[in-house]
ChimeraX commands (.cxc) that place a marker at each C-alpha (Angstrom):
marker #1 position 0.00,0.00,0.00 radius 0.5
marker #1 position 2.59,2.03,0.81 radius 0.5
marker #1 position 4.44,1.59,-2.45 radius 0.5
marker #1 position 1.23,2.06,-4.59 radius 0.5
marker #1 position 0.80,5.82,-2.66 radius 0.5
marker #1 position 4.57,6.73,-3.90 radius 0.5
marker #1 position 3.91,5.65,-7.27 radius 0.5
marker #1 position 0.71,7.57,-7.63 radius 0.5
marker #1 position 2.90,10.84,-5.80 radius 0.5
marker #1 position 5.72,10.51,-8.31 radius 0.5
marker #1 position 2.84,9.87,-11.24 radius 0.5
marker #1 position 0.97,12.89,-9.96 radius 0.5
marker #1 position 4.41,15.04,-9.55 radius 0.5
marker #1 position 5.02,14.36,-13.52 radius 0.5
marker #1 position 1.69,15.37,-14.66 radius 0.5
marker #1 position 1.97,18.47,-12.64 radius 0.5
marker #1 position 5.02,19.27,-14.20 radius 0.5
marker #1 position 3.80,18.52,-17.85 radius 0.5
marker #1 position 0.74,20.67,-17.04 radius 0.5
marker #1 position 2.80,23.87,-16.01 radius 0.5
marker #1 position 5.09,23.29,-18.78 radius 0.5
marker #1 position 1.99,23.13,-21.62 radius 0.5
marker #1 position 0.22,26.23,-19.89 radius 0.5
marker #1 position 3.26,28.29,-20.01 radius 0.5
marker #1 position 4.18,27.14,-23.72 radius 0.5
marker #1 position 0.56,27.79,-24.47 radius 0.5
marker #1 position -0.53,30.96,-22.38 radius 0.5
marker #1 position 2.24,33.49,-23.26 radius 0.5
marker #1 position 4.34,33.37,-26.67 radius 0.5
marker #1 position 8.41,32.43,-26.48 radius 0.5
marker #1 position 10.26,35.18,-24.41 radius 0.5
marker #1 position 13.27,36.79,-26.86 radius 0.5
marker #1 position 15.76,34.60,-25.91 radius 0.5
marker #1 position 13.59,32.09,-27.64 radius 0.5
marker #1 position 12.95,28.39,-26.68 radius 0.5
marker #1 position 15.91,27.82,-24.12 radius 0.5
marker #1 position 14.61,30.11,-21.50 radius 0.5
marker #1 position 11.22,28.35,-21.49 radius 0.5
marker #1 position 13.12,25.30,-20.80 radius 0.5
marker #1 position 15.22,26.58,-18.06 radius 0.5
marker #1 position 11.98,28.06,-16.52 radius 0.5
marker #1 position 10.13,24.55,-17.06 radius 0.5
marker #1 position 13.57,22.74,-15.59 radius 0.5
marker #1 position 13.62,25.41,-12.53 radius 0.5
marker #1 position 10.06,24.69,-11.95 radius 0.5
marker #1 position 10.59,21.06,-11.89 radius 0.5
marker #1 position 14.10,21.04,-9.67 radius 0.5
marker #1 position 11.54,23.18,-7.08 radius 0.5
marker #1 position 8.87,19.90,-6.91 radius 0.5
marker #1 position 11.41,16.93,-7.23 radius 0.5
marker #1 position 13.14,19.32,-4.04 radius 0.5
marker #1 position 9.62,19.19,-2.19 radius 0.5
marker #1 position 8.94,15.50,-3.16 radius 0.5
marker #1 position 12.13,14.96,-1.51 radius 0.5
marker #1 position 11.87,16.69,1.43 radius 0.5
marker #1 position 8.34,14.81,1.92 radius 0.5
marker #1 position 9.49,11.58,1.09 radius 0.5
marker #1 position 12.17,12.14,3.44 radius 0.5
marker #1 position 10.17,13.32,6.65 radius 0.5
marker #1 position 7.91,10.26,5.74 radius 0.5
marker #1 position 10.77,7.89,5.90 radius 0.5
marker #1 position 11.50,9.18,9.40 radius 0.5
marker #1 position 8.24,9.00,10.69 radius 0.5
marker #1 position 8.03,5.32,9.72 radius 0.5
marker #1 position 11.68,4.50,10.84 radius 0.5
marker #1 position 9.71,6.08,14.47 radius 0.5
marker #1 position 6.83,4.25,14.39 radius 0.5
marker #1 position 8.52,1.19,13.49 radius 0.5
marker #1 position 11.13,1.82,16.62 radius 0.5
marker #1 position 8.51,2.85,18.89 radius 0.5
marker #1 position 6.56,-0.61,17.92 radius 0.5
marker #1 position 9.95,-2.77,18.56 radius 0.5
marker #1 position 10.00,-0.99,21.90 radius 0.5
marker #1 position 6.55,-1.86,22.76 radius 0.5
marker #1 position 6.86,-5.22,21.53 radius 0.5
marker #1 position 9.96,-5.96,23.10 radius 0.5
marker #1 position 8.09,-4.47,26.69 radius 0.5
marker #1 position 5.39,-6.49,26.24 radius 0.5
marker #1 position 7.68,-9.76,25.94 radius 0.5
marker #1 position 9.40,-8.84,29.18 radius 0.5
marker #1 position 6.04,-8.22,31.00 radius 0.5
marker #1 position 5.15,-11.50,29.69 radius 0.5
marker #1 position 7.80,-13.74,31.10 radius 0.5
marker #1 position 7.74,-11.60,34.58 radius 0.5
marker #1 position 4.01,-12.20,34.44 radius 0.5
marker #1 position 5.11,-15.91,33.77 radius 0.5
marker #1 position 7.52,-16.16,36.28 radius 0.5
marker #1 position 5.44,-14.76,39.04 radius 0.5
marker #1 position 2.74,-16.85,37.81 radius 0.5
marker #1 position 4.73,-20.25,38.53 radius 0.5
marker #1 position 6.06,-18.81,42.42 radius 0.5
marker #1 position 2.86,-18.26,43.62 radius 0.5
marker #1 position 1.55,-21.75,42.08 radius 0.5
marker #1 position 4.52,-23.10,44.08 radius 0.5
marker #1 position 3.84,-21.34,47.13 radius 0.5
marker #1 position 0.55,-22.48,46.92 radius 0.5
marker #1 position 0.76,-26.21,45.95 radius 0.5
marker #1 position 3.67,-26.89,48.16 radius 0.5
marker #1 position 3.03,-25.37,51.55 radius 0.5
marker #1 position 6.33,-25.90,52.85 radius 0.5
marker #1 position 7.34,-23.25,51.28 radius 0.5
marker #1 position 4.73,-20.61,52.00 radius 0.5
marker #1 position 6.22,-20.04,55.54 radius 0.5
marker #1 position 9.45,-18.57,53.60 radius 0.5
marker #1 position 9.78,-14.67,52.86 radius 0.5
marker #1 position 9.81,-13.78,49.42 radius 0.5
marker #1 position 11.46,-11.36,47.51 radius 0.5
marker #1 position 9.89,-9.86,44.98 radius 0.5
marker #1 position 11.65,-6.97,42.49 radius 0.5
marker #1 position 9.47,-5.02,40.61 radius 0.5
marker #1 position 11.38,-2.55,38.98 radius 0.5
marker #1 position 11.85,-4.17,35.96 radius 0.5
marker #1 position 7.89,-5.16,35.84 radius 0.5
marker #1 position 7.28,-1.46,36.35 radius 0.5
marker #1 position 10.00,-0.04,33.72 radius 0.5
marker #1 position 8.55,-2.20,30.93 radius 0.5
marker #1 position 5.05,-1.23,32.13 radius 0.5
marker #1 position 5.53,2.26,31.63 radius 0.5
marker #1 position 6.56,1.78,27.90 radius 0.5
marker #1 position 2.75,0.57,27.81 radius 0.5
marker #1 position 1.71,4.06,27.36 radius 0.5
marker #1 position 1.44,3.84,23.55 radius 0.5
marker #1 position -0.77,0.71,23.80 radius 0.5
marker #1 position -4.41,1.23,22.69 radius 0.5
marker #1 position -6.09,-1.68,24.57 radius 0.5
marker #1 position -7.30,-0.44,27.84 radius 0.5
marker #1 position -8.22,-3.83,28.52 radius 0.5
marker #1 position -5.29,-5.45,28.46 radius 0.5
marker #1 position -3.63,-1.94,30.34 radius 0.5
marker #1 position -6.13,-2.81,33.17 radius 0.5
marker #1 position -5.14,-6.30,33.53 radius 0.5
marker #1 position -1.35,-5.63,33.49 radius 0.5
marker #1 position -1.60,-2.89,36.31 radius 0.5
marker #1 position -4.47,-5.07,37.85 radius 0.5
marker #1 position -2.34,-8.50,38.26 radius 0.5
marker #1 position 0.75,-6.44,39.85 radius 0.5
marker #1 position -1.26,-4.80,42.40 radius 0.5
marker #1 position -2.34,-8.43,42.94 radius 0.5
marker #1 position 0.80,-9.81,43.09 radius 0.5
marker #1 position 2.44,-7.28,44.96 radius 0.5
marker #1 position -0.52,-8.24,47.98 radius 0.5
marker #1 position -0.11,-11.61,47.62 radius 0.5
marker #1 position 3.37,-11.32,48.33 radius 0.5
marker #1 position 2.87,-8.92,50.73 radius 0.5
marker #1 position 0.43,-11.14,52.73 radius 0.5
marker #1 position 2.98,-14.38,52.04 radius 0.5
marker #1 position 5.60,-12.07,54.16 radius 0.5
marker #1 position 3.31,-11.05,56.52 radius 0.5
marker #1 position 2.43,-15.07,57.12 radius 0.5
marker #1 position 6.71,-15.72,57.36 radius 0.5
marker #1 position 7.17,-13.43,59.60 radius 0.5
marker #1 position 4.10,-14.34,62.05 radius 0.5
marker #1 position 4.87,-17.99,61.79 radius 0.5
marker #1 position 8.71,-17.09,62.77 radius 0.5
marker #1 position 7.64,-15.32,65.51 radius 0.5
marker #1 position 5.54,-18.43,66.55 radius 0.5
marker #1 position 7.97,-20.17,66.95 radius 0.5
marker #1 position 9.33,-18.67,70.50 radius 0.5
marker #1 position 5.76,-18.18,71.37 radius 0.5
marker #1 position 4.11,-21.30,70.82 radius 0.5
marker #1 position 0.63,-21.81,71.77 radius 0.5
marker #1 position -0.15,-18.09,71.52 radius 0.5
marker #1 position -3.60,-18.12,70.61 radius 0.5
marker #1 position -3.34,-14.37,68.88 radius 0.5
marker #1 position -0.87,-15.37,66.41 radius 0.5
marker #1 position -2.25,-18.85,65.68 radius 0.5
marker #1 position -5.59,-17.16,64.78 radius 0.5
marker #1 position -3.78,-14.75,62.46 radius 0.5
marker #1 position -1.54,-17.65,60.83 radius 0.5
marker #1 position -5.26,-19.16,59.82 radius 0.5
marker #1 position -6.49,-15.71,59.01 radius 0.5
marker #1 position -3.17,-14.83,56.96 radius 0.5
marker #1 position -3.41,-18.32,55.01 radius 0.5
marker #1 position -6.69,-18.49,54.31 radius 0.5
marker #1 position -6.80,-15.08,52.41 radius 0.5
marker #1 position -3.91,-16.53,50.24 radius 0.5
marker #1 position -6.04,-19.51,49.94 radius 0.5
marker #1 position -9.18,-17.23,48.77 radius 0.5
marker #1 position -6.81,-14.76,47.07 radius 0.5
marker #1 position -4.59,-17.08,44.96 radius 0.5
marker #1 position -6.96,-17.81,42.54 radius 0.5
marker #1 position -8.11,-14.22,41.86 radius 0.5
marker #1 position -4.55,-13.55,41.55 radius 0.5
marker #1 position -3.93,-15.79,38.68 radius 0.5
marker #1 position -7.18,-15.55,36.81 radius 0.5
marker #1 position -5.82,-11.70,36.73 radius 0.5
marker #1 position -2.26,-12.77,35.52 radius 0.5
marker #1 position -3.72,-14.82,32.83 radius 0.5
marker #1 position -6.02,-12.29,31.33 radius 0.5
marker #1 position -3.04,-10.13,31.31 radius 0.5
marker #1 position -0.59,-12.49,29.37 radius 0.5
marker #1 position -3.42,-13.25,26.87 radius 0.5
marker #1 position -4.35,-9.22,26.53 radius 0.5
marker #1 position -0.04,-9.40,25.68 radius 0.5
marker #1 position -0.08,-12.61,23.55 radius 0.5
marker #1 position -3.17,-10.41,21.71 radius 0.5
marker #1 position -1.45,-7.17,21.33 radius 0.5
marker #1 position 2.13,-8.55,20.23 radius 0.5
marker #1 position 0.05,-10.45,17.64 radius 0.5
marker #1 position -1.68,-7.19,16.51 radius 0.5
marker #1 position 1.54,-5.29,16.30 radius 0.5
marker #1 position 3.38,-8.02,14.05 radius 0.5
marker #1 position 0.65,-7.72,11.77 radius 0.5
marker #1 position 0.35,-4.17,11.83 radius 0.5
marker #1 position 4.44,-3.79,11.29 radius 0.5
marker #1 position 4.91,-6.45,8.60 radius 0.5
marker #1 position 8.22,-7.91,8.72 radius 0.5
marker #1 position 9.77,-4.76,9.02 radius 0.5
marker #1 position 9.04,-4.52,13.14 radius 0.5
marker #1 position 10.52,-7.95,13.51 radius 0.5
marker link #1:1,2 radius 0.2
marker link #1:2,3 radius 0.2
marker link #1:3,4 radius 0.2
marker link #1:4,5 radius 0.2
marker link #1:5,6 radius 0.2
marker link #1:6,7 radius 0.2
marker link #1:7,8 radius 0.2
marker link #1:8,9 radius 0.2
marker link #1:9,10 radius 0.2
marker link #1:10,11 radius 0.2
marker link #1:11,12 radius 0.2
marker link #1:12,13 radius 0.2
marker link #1:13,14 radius 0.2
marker link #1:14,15 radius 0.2
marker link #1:15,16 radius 0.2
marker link #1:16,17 radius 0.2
marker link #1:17,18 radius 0.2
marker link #1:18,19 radius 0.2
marker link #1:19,20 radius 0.2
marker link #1:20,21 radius 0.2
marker link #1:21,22 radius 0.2
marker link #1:22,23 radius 0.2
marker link #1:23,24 radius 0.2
marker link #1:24,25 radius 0.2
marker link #1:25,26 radius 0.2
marker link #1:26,27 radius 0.2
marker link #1:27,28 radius 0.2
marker link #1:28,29 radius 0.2
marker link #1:29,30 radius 0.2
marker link #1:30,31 radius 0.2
marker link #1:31,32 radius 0.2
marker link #1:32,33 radius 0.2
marker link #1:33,34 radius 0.2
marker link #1:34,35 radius 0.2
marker link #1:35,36 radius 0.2
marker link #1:36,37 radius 0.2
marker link #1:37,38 radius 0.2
marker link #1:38,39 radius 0.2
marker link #1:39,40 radius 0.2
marker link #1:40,41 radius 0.2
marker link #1:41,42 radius 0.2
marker link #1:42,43 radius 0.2
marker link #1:43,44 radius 0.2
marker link #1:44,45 radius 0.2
marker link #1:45,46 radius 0.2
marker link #1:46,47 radius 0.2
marker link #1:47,48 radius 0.2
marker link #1:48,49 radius 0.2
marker link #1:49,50 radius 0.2
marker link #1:50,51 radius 0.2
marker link #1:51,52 radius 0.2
marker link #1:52,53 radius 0.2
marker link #1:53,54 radius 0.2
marker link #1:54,55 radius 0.2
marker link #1:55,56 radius 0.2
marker link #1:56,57 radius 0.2
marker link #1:57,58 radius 0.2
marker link #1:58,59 radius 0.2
marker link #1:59,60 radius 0.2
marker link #1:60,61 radius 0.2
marker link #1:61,62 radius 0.2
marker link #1:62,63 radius 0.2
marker link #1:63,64 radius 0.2
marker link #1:64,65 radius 0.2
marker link #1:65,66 radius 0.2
marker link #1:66,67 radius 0.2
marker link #1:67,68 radius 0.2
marker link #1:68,69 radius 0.2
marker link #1:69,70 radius 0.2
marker link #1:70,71 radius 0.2
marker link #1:71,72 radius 0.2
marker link #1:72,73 radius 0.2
marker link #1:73,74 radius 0.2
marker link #1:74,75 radius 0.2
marker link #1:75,76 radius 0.2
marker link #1:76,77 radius 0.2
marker link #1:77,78 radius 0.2
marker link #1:78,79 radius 0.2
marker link #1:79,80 radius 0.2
marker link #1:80,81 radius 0.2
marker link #1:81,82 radius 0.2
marker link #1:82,83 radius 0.2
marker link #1:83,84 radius 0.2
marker link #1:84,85 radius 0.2
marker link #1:85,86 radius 0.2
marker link #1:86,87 radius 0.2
marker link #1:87,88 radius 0.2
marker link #1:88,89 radius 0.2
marker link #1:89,90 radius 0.2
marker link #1:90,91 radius 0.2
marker link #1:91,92 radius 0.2
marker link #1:92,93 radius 0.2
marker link #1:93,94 radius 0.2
marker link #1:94,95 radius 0.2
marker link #1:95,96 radius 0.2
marker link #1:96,97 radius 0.2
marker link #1:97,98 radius 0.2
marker link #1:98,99 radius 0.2
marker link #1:99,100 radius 0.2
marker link #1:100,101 radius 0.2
marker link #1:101,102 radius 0.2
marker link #1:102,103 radius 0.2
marker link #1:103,104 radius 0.2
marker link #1:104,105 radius 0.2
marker link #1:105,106 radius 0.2
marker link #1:106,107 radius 0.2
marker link #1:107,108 radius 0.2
marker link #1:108,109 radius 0.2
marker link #1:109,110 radius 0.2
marker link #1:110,111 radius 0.2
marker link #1:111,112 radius 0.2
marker link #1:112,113 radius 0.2
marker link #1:113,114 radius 0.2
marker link #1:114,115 radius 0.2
marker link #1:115,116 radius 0.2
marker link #1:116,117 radius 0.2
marker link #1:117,118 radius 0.2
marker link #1:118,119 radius 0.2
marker link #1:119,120 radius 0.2
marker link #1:120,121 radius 0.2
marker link #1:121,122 radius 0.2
marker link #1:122,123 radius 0.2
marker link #1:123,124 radius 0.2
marker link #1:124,125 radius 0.2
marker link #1:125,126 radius 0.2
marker link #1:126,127 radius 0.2
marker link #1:127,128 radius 0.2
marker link #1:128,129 radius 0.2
marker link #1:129,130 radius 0.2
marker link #1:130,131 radius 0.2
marker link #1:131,132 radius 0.2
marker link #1:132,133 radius 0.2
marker link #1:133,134 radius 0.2
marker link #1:134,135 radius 0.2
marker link #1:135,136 radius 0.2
marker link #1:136,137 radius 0.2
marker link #1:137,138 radius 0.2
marker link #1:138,139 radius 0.2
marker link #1:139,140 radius 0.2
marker link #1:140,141 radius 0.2
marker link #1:141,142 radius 0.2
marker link #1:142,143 radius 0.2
marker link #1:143,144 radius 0.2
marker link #1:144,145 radius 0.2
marker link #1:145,146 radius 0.2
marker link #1:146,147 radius 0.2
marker link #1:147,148 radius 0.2
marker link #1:148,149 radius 0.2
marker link #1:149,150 radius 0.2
marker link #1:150,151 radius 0.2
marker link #1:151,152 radius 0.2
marker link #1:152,153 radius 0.2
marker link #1:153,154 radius 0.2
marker link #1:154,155 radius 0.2
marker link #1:155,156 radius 0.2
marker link #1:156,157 radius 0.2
marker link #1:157,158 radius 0.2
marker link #1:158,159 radius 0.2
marker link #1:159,160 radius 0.2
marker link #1:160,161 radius 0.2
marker link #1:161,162 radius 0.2
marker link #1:162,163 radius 0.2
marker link #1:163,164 radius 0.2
marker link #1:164,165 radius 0.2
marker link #1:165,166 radius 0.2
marker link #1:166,167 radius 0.2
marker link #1:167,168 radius 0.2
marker link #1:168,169 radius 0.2
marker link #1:169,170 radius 0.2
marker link #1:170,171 radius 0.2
marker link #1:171,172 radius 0.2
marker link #1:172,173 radius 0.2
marker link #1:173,174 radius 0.2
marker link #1:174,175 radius 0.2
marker link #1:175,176 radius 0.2
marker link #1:176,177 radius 0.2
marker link #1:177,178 radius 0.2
marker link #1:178,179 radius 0.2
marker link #1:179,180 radius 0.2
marker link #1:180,181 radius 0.2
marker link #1:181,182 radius 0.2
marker link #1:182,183 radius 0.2
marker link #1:183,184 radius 0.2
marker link #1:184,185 radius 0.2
marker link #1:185,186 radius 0.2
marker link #1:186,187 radius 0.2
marker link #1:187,188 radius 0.2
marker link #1:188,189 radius 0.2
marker link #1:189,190 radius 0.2
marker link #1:190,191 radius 0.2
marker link #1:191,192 radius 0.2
marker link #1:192,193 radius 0.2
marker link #1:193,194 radius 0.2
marker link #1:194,195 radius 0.2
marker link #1:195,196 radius 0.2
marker link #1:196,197 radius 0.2
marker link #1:197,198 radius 0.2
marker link #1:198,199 radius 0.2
marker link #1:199,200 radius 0.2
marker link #1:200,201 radius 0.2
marker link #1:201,202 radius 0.2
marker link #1:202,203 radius 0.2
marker link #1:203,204 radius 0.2
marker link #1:204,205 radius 0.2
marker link #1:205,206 radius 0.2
marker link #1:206,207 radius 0.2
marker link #1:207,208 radius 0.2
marker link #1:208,209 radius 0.2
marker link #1:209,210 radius 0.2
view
């Protein structure tokens, strides 16, 4: 498509030359110096549009080479969000499935989940946008309340039988029990809103984006 518009801009570049060369040749009779100054006027004329063709053609080819870096970027943020989204996914299926390990502290980083999400601001799917900043508020609670668990059990542990902290261990666990499944139904929307929109932008970009 974008090959057939240059065509029809060089075509229609040609035929405007050709027309202000035939009205001048036709409208006013050949100046003294006889039929070379009409051509230098005529070749003047047309160094002036090939110059603005140029120029045009030129600006255009930068705004593509943009929107075709500004679509790698986004692509290439969307990949990262999707193997953090991935990765998260899988730690709090193991903290969940093996309960051994839910009395250990986590540590979860999410600087990188946040730089990536910011380059989300071109992104037209508010959908998708929701469930990305949806699933890390998520995650960052469930981690939150996995902590919170680690650090009552630990301090269970030199008071034993304490009937406070045993009811908040059950309280603590069974919101990560309740919670853990909202959690991931919101992490999987996201990664398929990603999937989706890396998709669109491949066929959008053509093999130039990849």
């Amino acid at each position: 498509m974008k090959k057939l518009q240059i065509f029809f801009e060089i075509v229609f570049a040609v035929l405007a030359v050709a027309v202000i060369s035939i009205s001048c040749t036709y409208a006013w009779p050949e100046p003294e110096y006889g039929l070379t100054a009409w051509v230098q006027a005529i070749g003047s004329i047309a160094a002036i549009l090939v110059a603005i063709l140029v120029m045009h053609w030129q600006n255009r080819a930068n705004e593509n080479r943009d929107e075709i870096n500004s679509k790698r970027m986004l692509r290439g943020a969307l990949r990262c969000l999707g193997v953090e989204l991935f990765q998260y996914e899988n730690m709090i299926k193991d903290r969940m499935t093996r309960k051994e390990m839910i009395w250990a502290p986590v540590q979860a980083d999410f600087a990188i989940f946040n730089a990536y999400a910011t380059l989300l601001g071109s992104l037209e799917d508010d959908t998708t946008l929701q469930y990305v900043t949806g699933s890390r508020l998520k995650i960052q609670n469930f981690f939150t309340n996995v902590n919170e668990l680690s650090r009552t059990v630990e301090i269970l542990r030199f008071e034993d039988g304490n009937p406070d902290l045993e009811k908040k261990v059950d309280e603590l666990w069974a919101g990560l029990v309740e919670h853990s499944p909202i959690t991931l139904n919101w992490i999987e929307g996201a990664r398929q809103g990603i999937d989706k929109a890396i998709k669109a932008i491949d066929k959008s970009g053509g093999p130039e984006v990849s």
